[in-house]
C-alpha positions as a Markdown table, in Angstrom:
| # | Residue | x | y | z |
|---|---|---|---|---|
| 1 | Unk | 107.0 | 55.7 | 119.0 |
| 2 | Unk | 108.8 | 55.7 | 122.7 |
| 3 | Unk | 108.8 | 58.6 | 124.6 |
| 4 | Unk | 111.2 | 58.5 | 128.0 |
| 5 | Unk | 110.8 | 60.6 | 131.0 |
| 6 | Unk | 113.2 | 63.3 | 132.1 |
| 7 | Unk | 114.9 | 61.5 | 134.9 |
| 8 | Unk | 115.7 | 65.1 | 136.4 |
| 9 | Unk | 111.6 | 66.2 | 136.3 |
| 10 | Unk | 110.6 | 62.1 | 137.2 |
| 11 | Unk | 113.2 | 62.6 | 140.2 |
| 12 | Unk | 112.0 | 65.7 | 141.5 |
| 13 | Unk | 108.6 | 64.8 | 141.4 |
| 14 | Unk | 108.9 | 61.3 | 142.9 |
| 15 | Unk | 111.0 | 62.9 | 145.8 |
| 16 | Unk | 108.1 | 65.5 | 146.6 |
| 17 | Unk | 105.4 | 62.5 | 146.2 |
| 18 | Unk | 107.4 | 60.4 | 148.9 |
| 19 | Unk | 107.7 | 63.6 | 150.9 |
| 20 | Unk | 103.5 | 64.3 | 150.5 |
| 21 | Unk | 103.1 | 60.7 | 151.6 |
| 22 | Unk | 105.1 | 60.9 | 154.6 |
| 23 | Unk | 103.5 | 63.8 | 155.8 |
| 24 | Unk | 100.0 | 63.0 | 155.0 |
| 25 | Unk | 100.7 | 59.6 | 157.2 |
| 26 | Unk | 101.9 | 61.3 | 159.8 |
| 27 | Unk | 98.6 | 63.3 | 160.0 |
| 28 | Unk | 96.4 | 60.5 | 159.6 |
| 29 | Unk | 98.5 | 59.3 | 162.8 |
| 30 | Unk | 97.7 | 62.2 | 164.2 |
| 31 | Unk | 94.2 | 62.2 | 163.4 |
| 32 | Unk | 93.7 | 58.6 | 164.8 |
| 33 | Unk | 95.5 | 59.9 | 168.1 |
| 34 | Unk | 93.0 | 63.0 | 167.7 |
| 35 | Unk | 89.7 | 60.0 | 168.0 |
| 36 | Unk | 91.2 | 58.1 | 171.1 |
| 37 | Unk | 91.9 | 61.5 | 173.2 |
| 38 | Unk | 88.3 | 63.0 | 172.0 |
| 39 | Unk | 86.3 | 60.1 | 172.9 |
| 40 | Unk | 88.7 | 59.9 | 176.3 |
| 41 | Unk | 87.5 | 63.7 | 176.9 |
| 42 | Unk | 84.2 | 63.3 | 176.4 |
| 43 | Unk | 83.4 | 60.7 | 178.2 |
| 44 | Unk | 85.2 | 61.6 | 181.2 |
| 45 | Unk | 84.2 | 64.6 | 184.1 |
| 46 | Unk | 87.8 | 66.2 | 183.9 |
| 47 | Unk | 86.7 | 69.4 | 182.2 |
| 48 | Unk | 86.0 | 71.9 | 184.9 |
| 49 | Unk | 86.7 | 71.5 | 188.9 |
| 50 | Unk | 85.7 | 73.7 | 191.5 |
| 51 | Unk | 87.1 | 73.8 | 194.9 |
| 52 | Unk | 86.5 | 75.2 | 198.2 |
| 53 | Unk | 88.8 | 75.7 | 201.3 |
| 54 | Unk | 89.4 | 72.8 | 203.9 |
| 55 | Unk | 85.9 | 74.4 | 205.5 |
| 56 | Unk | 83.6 | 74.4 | 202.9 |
| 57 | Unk | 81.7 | 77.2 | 201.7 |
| 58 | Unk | 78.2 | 77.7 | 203.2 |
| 59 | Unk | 75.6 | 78.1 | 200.2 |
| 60 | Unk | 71.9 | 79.8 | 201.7 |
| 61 | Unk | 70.2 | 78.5 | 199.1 |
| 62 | Unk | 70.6 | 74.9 | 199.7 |
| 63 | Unk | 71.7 | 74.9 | 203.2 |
| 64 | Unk | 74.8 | 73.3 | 202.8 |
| 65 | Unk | 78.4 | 73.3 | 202.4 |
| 66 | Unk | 80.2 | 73.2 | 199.3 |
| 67 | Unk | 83.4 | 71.3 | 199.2 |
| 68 | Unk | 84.5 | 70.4 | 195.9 |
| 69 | Unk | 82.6 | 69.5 | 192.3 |
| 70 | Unk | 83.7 | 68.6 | 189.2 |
| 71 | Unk | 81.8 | 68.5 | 185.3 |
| 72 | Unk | 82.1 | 66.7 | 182.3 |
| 73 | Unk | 80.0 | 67.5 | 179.2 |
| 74 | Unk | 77.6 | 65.0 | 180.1 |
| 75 | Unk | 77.5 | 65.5 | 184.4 |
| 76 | Unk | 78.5 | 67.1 | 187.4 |
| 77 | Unk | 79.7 | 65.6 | 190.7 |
| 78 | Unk | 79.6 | 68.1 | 193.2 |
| 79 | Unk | 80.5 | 66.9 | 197.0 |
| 80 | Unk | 77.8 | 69.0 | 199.4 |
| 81 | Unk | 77.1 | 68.7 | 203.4 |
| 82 | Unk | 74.7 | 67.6 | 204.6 |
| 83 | Unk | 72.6 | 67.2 | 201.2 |
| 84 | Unk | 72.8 | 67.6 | 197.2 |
| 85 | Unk | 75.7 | 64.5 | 197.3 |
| 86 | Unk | 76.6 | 62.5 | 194.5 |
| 87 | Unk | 76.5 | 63.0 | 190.2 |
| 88 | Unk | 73.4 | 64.5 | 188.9 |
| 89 | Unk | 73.3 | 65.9 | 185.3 |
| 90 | Unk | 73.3 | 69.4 | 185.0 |
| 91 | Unk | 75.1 | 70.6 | 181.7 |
| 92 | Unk | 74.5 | 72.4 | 178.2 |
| 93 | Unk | 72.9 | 70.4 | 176.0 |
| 94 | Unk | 74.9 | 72.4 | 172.4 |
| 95 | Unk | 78.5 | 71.1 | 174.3 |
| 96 | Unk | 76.7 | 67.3 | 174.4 |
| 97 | Unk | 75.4 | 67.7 | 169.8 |
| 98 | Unk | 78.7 | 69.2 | 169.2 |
| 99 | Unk | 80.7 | 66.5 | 171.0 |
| 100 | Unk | 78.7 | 63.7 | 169.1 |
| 101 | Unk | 79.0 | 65.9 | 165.9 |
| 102 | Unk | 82.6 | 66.5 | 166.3 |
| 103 | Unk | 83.5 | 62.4 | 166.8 |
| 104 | Unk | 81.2 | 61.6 | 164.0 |
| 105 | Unk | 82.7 | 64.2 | 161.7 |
| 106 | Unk | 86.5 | 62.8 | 163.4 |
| 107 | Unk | 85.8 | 59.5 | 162.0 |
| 108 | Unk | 84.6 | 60.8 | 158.7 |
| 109 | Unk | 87.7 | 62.6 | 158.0 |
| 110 | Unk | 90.0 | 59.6 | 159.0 |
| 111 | Unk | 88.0 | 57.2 | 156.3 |
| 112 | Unk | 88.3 | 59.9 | 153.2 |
| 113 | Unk | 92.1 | 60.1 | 154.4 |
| 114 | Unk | 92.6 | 56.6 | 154.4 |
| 115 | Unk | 91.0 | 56.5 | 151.2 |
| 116 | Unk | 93.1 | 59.3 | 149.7 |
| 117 | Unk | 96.1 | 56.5 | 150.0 |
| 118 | Unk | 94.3 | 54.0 | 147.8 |
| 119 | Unk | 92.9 | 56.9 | 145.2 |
| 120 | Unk | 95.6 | 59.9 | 145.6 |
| 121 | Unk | 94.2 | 62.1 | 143.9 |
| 122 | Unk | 93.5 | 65.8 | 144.6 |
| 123 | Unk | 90.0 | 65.7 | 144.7 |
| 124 | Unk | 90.1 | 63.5 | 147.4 |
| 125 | Unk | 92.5 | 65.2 | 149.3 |
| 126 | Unk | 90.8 | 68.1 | 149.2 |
| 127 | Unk | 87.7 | 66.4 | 150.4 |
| 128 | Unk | 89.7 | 65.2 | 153.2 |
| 129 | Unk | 91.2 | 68.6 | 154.0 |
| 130 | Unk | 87.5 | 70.2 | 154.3 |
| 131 | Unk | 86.1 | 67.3 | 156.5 |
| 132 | Unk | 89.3 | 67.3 | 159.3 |
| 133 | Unk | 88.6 | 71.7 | 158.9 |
| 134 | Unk | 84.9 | 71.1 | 159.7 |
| 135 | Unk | 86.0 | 68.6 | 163.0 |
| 136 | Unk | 88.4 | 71.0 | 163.9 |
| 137 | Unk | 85.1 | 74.0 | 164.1 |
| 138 | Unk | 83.1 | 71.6 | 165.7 |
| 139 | Unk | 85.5 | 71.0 | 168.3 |
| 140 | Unk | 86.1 | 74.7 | 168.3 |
| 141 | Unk | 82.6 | 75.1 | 169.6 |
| 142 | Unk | 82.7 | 72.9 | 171.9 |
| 143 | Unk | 85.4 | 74.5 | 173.8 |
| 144 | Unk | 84.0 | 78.2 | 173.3 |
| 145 | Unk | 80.4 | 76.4 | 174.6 |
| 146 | Unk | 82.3 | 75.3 | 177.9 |
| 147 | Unk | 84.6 | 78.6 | 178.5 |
| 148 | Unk | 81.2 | 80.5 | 178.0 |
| 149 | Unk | 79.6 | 78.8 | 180.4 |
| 150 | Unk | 82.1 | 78.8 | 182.9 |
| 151 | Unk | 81.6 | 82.6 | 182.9 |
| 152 | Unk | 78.2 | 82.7 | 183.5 |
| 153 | Unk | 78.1 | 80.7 | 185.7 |
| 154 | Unk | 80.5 | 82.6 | 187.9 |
| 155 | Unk | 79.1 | 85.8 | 187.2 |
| 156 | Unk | 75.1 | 84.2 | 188.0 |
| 157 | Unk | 74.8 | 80.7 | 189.5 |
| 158 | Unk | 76.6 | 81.2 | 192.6 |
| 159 | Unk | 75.6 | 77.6 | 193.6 |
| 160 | Unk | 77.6 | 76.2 | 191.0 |
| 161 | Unk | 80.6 | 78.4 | 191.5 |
| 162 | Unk | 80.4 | 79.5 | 195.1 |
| 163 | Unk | 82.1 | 82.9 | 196.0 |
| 164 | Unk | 85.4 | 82.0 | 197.0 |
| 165 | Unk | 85.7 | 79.2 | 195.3 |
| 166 | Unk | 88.8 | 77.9 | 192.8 |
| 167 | Unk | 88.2 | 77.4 | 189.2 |
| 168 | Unk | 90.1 | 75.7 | 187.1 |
| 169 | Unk | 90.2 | 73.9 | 183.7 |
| 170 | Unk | 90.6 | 69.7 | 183.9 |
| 171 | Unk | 92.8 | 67.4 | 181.6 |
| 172 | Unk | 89.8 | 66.7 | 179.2 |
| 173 | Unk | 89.5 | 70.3 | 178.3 |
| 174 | Unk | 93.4 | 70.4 | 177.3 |
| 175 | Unk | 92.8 | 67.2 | 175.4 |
| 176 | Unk | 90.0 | 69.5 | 173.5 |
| 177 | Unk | 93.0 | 71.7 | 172.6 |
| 178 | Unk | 94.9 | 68.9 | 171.5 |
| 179 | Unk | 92.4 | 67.2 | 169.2 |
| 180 | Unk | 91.2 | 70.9 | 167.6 |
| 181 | Unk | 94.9 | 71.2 | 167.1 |
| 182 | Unk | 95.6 | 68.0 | 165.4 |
| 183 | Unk | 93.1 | 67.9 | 162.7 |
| 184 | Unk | 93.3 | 71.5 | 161.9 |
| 185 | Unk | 96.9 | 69.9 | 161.3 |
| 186 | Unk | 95.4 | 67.3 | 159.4 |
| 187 | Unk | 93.5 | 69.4 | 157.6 |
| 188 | Unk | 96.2 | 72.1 | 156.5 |
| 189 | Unk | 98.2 | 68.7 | 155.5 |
| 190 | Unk | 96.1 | 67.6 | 153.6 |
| 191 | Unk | 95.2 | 70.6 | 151.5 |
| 192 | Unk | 98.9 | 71.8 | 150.9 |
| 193 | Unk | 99.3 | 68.4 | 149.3 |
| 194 | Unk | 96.1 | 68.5 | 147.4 |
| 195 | Unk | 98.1 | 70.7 | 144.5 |
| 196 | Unk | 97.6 | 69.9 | 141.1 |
| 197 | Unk | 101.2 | 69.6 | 139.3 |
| 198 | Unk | 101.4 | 68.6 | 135.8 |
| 199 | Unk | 104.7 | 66.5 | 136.9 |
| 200 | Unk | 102.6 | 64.3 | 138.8 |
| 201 | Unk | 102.5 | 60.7 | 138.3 |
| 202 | Unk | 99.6 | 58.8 | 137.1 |
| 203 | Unk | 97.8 | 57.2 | 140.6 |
| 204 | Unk | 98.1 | 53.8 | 138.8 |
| 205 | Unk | 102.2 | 53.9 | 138.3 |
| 206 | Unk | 104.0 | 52.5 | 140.8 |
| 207 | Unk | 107.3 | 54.1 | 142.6 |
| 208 | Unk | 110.0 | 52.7 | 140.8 |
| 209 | Unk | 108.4 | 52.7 | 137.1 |
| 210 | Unk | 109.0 | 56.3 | 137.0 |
| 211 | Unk | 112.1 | 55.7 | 134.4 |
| 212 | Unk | 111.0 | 53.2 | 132.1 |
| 213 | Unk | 109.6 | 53.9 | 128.5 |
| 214 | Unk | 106.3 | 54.4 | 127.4 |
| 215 | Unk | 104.9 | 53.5 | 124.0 |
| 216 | Unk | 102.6 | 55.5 | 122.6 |
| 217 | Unk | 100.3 | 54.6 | 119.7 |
| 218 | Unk | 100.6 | 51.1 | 117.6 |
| 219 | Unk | 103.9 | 49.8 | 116.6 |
């Protein structure tokens, strides 16, 4: 007993399968490119900068003058005359878990998605899908962590953000936006293309088999 595909239903479905696999490459790319700038960004001090005029401004509480400082999630370098000159760690300690939290869940998700290519089905997509979502949270927090603090300390540690001071946001806190960005990406990639379809192909046939006859029972 031989029983053929429809070429029309085989065609269709191999089209969307090479279309899936395209697009789930493309966001394990971008999930890879998500690692390198995280682990740039965190282990950089280009998150928050602080600036004072040409002058300085005089802090009381330190007797000094503040020129210029900027943090990472792990230190702050604040420039001070005459004293209080040179890194010193000074920084919330949720922002440092998260980060470590968010890289380990990073690589996590980039292993289940490499896997999803050697075992694609949707199980394991969908595994992949919820790992890249819970990176992308963690990351979330880390960001909300630093903007939070930023706040308070303008509105009650005037020695870290003097009166009169500049604020601004650093490279490594876009890159945060970037990374969250990518894997939630990843992750929306990777669940779309995590649908069950009865006009799927077996995960064991290959690309161009799609067309050629399978016996069913003994002959």
């Amino acid at each position: 007993m031989v029983r053929l595909r429809d070429r029309k239903t085989g065609s269709v479905s191999m089209s969307l399968l090479r279309c899936e696999r395209r697009v789930l490459r493309v966001a394990t790319g971008g999930v890879t490119l998500a690692i390198v700038l995280w682990t740039i960004a965190v282990s950089t001090d280009w998150w928050i900068y602080v600036d004072g005029p040409p002058g300085g401004i005089y802090i009381n509480a330190t007797d000094s003058h503040f020129y210029h400082s900027r943090s990472g999630l792990w230190r702050v370098c604040r420039v001070e005359v005459p004293a209080n000159h040179g890194w010193q760690r000074d920084h919330t300690r949720s922002a440092m878990a998260f980060s470590l939290i968010s890289l380990s869940l990073m690589l996590m998700a980039l292993g289940f998605s490499a896997y999803t290519f050697k075992e694609p089905r949707y199980m394991f997509k969908r595994l992949a899908a919820g790992v890249h979502f819970l990176a992308a949270c963690t990351i979330l927090v880390v960001q909300e962590v630093l903007i939070n603090s930023v706040k308070y300390g303008k509105s009650h540690l005037h020695s870290l953000h003097p009166p009169g001071s500049i604020f601004s946001y650093g490279s490594s806190f876009h890159m945060g936006w970037c990374c969250f960005t990518l894997q939630l990406l990843a992750g929306t990639s990777f669940l779309l293309c995590s649908r069950k379809r009865k006009a799927d192909l077996a995960p064991t046939e290959e690309l161009g088999q799609q067309d050629e006859p399978q016996i069913l029972g003994r002959i």
